[in-house]
C-alpha positions as CSV (number, residue, x, y, z in Angstrom):
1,X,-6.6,13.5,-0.2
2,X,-9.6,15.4,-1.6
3,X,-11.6,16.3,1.5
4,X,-11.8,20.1,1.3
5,X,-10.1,21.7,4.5
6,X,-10.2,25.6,4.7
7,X,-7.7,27.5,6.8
8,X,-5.7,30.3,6.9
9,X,-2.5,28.9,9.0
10,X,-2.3,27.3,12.2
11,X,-0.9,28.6,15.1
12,X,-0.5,27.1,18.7
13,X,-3.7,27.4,20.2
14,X,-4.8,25.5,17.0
15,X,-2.6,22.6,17.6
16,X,-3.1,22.5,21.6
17,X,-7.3,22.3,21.2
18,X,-6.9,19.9,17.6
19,X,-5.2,17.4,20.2
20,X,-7.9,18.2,23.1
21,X,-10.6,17.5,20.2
22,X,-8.7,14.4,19.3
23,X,-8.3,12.7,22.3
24,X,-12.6,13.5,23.1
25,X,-13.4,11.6,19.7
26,X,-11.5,9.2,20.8
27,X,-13.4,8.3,24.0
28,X,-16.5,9.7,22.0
29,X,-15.9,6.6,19.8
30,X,-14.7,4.6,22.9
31,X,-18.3,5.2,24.3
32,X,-20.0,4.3,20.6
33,X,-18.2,0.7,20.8
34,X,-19.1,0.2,24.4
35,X,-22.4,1.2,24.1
36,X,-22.8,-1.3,20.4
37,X,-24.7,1.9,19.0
38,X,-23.1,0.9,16.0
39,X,-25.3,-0.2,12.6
40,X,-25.9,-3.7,11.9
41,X,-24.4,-6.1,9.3
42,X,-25.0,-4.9,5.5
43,X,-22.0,-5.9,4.0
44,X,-21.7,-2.7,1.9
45,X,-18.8,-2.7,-0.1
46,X,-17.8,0.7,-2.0
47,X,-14.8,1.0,-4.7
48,X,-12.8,4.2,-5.8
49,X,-10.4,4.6,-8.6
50,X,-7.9,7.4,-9.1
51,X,-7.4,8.1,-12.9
52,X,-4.3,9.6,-15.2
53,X,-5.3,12.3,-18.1
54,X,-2.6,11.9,-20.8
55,X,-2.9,13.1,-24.7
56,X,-2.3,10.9,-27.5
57,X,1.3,10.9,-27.5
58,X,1.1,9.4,-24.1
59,X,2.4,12.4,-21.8
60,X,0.6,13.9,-18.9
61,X,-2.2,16.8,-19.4
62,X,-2.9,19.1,-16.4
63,X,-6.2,19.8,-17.3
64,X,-8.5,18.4,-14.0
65,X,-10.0,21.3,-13.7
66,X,-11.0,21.5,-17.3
67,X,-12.2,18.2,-17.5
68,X,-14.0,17.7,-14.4
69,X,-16.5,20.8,-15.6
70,X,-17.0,18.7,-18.8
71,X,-17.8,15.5,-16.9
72,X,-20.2,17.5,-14.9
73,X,-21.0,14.8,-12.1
74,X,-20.1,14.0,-8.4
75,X,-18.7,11.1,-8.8
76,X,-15.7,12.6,-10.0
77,X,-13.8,14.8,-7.9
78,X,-9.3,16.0,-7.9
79,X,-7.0,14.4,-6.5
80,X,-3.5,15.6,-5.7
81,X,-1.7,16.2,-9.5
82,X,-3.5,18.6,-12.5
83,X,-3.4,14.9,-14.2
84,X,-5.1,13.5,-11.7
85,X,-8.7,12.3,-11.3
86,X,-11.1,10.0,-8.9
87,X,-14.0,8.0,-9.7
88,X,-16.1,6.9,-6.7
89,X,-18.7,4.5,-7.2
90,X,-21.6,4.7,-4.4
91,X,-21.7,1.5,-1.9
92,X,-23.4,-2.0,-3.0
93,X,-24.5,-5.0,-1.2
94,X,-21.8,-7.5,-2.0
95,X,-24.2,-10.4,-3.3
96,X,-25.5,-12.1,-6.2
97,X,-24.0,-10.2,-9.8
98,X,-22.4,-6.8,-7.7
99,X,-19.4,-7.5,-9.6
100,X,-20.7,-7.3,-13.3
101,X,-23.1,-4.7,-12.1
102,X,-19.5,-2.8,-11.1
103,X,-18.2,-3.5,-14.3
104,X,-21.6,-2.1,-16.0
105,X,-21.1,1.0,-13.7
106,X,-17.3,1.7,-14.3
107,X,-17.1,1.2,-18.3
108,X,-20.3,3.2,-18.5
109,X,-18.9,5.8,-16.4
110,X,-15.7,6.1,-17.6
111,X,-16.3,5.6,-21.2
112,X,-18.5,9.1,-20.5
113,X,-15.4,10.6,-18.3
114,X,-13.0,9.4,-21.4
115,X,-15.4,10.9,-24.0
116,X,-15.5,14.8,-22.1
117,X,-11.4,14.6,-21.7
118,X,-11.0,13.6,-25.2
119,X,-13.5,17.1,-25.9
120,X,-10.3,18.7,-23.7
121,X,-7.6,16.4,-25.9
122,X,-7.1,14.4,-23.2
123,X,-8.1,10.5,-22.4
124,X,-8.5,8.9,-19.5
125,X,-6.2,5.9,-18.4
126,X,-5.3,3.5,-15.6
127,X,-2.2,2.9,-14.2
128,X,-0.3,2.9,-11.3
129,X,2.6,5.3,-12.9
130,X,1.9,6.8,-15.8
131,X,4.9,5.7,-17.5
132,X,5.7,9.4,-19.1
133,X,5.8,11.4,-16.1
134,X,9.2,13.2,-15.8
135,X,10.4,15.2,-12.9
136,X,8.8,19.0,-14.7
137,X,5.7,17.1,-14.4
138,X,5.4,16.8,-10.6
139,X,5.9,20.4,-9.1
140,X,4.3,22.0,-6.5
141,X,2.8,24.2,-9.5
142,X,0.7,21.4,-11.0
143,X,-1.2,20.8,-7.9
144,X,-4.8,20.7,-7.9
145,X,-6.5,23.8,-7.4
146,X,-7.4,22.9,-3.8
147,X,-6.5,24.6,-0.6
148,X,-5.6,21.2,1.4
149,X,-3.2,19.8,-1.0
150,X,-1.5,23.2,-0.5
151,X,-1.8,23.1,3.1
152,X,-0.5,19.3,3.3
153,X,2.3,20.3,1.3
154,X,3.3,22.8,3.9
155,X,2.7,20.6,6.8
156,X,4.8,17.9,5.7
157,X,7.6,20.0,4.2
158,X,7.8,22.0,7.5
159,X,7.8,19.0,9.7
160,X,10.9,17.4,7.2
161,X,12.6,20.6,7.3
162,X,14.4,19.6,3.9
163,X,13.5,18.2,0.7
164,X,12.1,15.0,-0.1
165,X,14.3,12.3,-1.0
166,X,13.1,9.4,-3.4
167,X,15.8,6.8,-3.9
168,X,14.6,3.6,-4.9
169,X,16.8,0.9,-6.2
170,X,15.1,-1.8,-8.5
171,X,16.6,-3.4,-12.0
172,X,17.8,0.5,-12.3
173,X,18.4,3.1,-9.4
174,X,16.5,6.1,-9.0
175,X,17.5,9.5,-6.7
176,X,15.6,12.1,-6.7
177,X,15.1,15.3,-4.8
178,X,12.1,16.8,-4.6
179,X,10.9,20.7,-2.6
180,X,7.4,19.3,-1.9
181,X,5.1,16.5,-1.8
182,X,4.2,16.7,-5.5
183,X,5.8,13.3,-6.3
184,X,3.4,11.4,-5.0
185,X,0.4,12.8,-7.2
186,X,2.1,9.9,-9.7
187,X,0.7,7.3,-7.6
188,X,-3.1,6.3,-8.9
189,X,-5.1,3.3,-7.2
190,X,-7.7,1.5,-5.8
191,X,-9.5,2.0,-3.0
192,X,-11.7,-1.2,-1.9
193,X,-13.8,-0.5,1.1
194,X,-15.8,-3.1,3.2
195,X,-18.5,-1.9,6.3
196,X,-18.0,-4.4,9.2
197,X,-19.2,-4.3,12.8
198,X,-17.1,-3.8,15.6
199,X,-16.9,-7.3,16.8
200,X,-16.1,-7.9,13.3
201,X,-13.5,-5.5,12.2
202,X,-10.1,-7.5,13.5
203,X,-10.8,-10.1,12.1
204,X,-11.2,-8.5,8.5
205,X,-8.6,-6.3,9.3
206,X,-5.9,-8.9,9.9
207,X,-7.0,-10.7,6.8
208,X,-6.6,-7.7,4.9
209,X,-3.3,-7.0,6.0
210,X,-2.1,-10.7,5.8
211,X,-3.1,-10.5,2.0
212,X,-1.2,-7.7,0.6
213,X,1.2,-9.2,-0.7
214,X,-0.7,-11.7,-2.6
215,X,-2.5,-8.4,-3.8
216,X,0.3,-6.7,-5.2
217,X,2.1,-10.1,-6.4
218,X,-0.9,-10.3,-8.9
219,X,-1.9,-7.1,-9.7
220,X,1.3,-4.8,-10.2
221,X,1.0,-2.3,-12.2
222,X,3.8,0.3,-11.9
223,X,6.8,-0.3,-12.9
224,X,8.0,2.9,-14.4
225,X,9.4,6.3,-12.4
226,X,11.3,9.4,-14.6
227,X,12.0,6.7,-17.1
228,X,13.9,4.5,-14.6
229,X,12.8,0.6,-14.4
230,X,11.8,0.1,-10.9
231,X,9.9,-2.3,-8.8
232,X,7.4,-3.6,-10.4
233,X,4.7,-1.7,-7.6
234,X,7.2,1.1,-7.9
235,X,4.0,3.3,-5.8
236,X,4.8,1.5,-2.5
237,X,8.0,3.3,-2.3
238,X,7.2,5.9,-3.6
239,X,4.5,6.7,-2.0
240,X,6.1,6.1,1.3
241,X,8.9,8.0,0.3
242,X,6.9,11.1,-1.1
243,X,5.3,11.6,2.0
244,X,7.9,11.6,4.3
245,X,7.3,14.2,7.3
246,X,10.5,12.8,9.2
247,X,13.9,14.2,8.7
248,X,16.5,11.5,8.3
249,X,17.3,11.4,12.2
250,X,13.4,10.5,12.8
251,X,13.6,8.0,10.5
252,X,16.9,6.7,12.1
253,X,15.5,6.2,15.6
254,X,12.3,4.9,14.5
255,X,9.7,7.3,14.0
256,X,7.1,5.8,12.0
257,X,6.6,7.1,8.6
258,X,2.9,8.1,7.2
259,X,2.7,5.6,4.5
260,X,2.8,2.9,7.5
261,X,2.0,-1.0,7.4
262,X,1.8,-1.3,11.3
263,X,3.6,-3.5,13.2
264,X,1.5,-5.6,15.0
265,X,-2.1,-7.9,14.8
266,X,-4.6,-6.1,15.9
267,X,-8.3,-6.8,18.5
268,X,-10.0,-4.2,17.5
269,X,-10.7,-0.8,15.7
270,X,-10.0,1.0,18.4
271,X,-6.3,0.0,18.3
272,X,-5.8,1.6,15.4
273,X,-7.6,4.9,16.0
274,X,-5.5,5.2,19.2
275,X,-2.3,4.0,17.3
276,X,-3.0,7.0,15.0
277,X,-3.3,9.4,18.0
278,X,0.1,7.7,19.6
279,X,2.3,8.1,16.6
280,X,1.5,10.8,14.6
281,X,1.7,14.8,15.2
282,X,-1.5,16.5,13.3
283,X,-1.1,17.5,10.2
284,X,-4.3,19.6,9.4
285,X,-5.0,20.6,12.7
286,X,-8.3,22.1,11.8
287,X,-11.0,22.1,14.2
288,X,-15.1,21.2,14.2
289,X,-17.2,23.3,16.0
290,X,-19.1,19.9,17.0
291,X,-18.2,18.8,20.6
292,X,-18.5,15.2,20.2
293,X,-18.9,14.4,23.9
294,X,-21.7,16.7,24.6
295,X,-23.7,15.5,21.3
296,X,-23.5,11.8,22.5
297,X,-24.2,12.9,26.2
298,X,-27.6,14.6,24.1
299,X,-28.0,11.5,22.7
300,X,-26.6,11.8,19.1
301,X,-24.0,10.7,17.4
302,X,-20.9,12.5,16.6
303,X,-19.2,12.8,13.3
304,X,-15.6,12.8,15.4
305,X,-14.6,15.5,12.4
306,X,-11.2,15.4,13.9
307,X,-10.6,12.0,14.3
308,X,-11.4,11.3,10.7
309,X,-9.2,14.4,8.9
310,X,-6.3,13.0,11.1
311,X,-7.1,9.7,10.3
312,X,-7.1,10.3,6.6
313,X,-4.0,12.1,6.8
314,X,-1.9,8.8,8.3
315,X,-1.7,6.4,5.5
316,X,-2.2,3.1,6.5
317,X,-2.7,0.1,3.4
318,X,-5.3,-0.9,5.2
319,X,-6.9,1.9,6.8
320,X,-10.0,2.1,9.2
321,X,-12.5,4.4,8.7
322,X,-15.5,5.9,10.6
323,X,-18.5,7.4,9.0
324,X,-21.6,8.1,9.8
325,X,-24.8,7.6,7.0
326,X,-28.0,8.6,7.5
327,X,-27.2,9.3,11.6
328,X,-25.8,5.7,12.3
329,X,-22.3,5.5,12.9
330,X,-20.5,2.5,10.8
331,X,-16.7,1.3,10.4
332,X,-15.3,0.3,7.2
333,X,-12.0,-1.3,6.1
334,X,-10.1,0.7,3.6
335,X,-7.7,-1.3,1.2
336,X,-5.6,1.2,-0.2
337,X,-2.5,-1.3,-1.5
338,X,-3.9,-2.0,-5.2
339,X,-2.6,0.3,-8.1
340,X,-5.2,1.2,-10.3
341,X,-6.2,-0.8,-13.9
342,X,-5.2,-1.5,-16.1
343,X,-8.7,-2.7,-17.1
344,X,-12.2,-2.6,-15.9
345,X,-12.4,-6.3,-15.7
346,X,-8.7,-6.6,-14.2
347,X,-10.2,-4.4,-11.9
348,X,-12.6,-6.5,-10.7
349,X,-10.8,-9.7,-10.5
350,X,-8.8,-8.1,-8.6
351,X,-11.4,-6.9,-6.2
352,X,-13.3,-10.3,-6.3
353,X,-9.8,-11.7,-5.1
354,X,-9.4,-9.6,-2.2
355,X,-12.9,-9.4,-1.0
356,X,-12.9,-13.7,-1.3
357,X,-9.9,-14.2,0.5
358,X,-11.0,-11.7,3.6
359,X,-14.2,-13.3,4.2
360,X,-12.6,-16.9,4.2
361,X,-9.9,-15.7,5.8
362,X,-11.5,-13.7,8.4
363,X,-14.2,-16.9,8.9
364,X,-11.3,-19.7,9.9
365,X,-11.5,-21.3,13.5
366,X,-7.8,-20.7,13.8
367,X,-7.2,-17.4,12.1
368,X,-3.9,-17.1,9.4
369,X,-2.6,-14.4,11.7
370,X,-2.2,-16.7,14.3
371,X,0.3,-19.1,12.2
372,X,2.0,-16.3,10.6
373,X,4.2,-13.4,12.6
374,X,3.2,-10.3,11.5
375,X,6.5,-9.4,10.7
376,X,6.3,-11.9,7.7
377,X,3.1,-10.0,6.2
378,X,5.3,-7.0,5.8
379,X,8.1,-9.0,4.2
380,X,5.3,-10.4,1.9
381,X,4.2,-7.2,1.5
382,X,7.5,-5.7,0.4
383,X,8.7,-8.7,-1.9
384,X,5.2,-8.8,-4.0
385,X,6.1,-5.3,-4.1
386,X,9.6,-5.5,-5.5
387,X,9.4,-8.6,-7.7
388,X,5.3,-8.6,-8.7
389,X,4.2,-11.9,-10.7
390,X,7.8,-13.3,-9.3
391,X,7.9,-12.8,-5.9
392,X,8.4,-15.4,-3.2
393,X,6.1,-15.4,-0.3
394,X,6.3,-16.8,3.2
395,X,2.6,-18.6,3.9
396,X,1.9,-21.7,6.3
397,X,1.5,-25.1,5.4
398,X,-1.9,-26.3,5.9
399,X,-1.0,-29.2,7.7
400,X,1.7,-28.2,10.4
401,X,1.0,-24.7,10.5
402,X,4.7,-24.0,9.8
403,X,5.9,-21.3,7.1
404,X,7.3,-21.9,3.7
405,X,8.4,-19.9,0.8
406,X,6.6,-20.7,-2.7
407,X,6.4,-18.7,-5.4
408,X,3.4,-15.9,-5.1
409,X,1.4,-17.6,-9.1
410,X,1.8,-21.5,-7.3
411,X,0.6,-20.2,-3.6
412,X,-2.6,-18.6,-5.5
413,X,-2.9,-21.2,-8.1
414,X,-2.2,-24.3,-5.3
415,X,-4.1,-22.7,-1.9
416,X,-5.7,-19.1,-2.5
417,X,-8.1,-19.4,-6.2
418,X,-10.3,-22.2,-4.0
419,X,-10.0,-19.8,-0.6
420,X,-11.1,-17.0,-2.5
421,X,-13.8,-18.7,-4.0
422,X,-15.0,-20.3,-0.9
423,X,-15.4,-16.5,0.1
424,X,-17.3,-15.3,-2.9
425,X,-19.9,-18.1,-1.8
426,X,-20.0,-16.8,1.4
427,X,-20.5,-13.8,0.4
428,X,-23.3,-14.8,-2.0
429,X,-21.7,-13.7,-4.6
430,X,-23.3,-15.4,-8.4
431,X,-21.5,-18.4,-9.3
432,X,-21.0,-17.1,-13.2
433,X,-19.3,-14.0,-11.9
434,X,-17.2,-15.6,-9.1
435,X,-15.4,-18.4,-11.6
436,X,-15.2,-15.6,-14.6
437,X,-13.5,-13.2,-12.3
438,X,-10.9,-15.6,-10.1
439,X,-10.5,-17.2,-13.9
440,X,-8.8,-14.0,-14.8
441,X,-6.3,-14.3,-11.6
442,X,-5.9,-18.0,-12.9
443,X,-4.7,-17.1,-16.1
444,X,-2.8,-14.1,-15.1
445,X,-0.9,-17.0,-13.1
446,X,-0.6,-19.5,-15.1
447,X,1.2,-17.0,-17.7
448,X,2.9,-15.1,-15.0
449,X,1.9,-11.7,-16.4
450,X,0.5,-8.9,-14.8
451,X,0.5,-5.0,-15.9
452,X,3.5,-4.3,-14.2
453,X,5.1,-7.5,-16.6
454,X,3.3,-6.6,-19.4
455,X,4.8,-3.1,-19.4
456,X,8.6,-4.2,-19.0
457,X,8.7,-6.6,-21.9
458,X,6.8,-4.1,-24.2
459,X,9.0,-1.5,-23.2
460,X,12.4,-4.0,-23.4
461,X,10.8,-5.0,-26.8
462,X,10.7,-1.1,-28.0
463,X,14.2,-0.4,-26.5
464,X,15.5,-3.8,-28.6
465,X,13.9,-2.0,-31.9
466,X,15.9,0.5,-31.7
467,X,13.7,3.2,-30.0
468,X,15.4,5.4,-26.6
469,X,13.9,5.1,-23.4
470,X,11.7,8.2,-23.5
471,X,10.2,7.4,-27.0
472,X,10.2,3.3,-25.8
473,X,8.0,4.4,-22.8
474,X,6.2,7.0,-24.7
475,X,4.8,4.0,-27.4
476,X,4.3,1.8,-24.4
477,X,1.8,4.0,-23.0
478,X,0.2,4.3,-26.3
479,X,-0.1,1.1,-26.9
480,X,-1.3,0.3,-23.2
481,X,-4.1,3.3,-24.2
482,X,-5.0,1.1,-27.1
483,X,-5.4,-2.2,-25.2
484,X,-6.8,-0.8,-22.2
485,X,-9.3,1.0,-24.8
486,X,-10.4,-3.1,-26.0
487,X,-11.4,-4.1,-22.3
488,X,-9.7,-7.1,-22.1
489,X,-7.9,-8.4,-19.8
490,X,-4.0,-7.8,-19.4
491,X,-3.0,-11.3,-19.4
492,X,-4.6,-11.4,-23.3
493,X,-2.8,-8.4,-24.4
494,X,0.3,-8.7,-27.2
495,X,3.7,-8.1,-25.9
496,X,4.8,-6.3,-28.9
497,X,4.5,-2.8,-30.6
């Protein structure tokens, strides 16, 4: 959400020549595929991390603004919420010791970030939720001082026509009623992103998509919503729910939602792109002064500026992305499904999971996605996201082909730790860093804890000592600070406080 858009209303003219402009960057970037003017293999990976600000009691601090002129540096921008930050860490080859060099990166750069907020009594801290949010905390008012989150809000709110509506029913039952977008600021993640050629990009695609449950079964991190025990990836909800543009008769005769999974496998990027244009009104219907056609009939190559705002305005989990660097047009794989934390290193076993499991994946003579319906990735998808650590997935048997539930810790621990490490080898990834990372995926399985698991029994523990939910979830995210603060993993971490 943090690309800066500038405009003073949209009437419309403005809507009529967005959808002209859309519909040329789309055959502008039908005529880049067919002509393969597209860069070679690099296999660039890129990482981005949205971040909480809290004080030491726990609670939220709307200071962004504050902090980010301490922090002084471009790789940390706003995102939606006062409370809200994003760390973007610049694109590496993925080969040899890129993961610890990550780690190296992100502890270094956030131990600075977490040094300036504390300056601003603030610190810095990952997590899907923060635990302490109440409802006063996410109001149009604490939005970022930025003219597009203002703008989005409007968009959406005057394509609903009436408020937003959370209701989400886990262990305990949240409703909620919200006048703008500003629930969703309490979703924080991770954003892994993978360049791929054209003739490549399906494939990685579908893998990414047939994974997301196996993503969220072992990462979960966000149990917690206005004090209510949720799911234990309580953002997937959430966020679809926040972000609503349809009124409840849209949604009744199947209008898609933005926060959308997709509903089918795919051949190419150019399904989705056109998908997007299919399904989806514009939002931010904000117009380039480039005409792409004419600059690739000059023999350049087009940004497709409206292509790309819409696209980043339709929220795909895995989203495709086109970019151009240094005036060579590239396509990249955004994987949007991972909440962020809680630790640097759980970070990056989570990220050396995903990125082994979509190489092998993607590299199979007879891909997953054609033994598993797409339908079932969804259910996947939504069950990881429900029950975390203890969800029950749907996955084919090697032999016949044919599905069967297992529990999400025995399908990694049985099938997926030697898939993904097949991957990392493919990749060229260091055999040091490959087992210490997928080792921290094995043990999180083999206890059956996660953030999202660790969080509920600390919090049960504080509620059983006597303390009331908001002071239990208050010394939860205290002690999470602490741990957090100790860089080790979650699956080491105490239970009690």
């Amino acid at each position: 959400m943090g690309e800066k858009v500038a405009a003073d209303g949209f009437g419309l003219p403005d809507r009529r020549r967005y959808r002209e402009k859309l519909h040329q960057c789309l055959t502008g970037l039908e005529t880049l595929l067919g002509q393969q003017r597209f860069e070679r293999p690099r296999n660039l990976m890129g990482l981005e991390i949205e971040l909480n600000l809290a004080d030491a009691g726990g609670m939220p601090r709307m200071i962004n603004g504050e902090v980010l002129d301490r922090i002084a540096s471009r790789d940390f921008q706003t995102e939606l919420g006062q409370f809200n930050l994003e760390v973007n860490i610049l694109p590496h080859p993925f080969h040899g010791r890129v993961l610890d060099q990550l780690a190296e990166e992100l502890r270094t750069g956030l131990a600075y970030a977490d040094r300036k907020a504390r300056e601003a009594d603030a610190r810095i801290l990952m997590t899907g939720i923060l635990p302490t949010l109440t409802p006063d905390d996410l109001i149009s008012a604490n939005f970022s001082d930025a003219e597009r989150y203002t703008l989005l809000n409007d968009e959406i709110m005057a394509a609903r026509g009436e408020e937003i509506a959370l209701d989400i029913r886990g262990p305990e039952h949240l409703t909620y009623s919200s006048p703008s977008i500003a629930p969703a600021a309490a979703c924080t993640s991770v954003q892994l992103h993978l360049q791929v050629t054209p003739d490549r990009f399906a494939d990685v695609w579908n893998a990414a998509q047939a994974v997301v449950g196996v993503q969220l079964a072992v990462g979960a991190n966000s149990p917690f919503l206005f004090g209510r025990e949720l799911w234990r990836e309580s953002r997937i909800p959430l966020f679809l729910q926040a972000t609503d543009a349809r009124p409840p008769e849209f949604a009744a005769q199947g209008v898609r939602p933005r926060a959308w999974f997709g509903e089918r496998w795919i051949d190419s990027a150019h399904d989705l792109f056109a998908e997007n244009l299919r399904y989806f009104p514009a939002l931010l219907p904000v117009c380039d002064p480039e005409e792409p056609l004419r600059e690739l009939e000059d023999g350049g190559i087009p940004t497709l500026a409206e292509l790309a705002l819409h696209n980043g305005t339709v929220y795909r989990w895995n989203r495709p992305v086109y970019g151009v660097a240094d005036g060579v047009p590239h396509l990249r794989v955004e994987n949007r499904v991972l909440p962020a934390g809680p630790t640097v290193t759980d970070i990056l076993a989570n990220t050396a999971l995903y990125y082994g499991l979509v190489r092998a994946l993607a590299d199979e003579q007879r891909p997953l996605w054609s033994r598993m319906p797409f339908a079932v990735a969804e259910e996947n998808f939504h069950a990881a996201a429900r029950h975390g650590i203890d969800a029950r997935l749907r996955w084919p048997r090697h032999a016949r082909g044919a599905l069967h539930t297992v529990p999400a810790h025995r399908l990694v621990l049985d099938e997926l730790l030697p898939l993904a490490a097949a991957g990392l080898d493919a990749w060229g990834i260091e055999a040091a860093d490959r087992d210490f990372y997928l080792g921290v995926i094995e043990a999180r399985c083999r206890q059956r804890t996660n953030g999202a698991a660790w969080q509920v029994a600390a919090y049960h523990r504080a509620r059983d000592g006597g303390l009331d939910r908001e002071k239990a979830l208050a010394a939860v995210t205290r002690q999470y600070a602490d741990l957090v603060h100790t860089g080790e993993p979650v699956h080491t971490w105490p239970a009690q406080n």
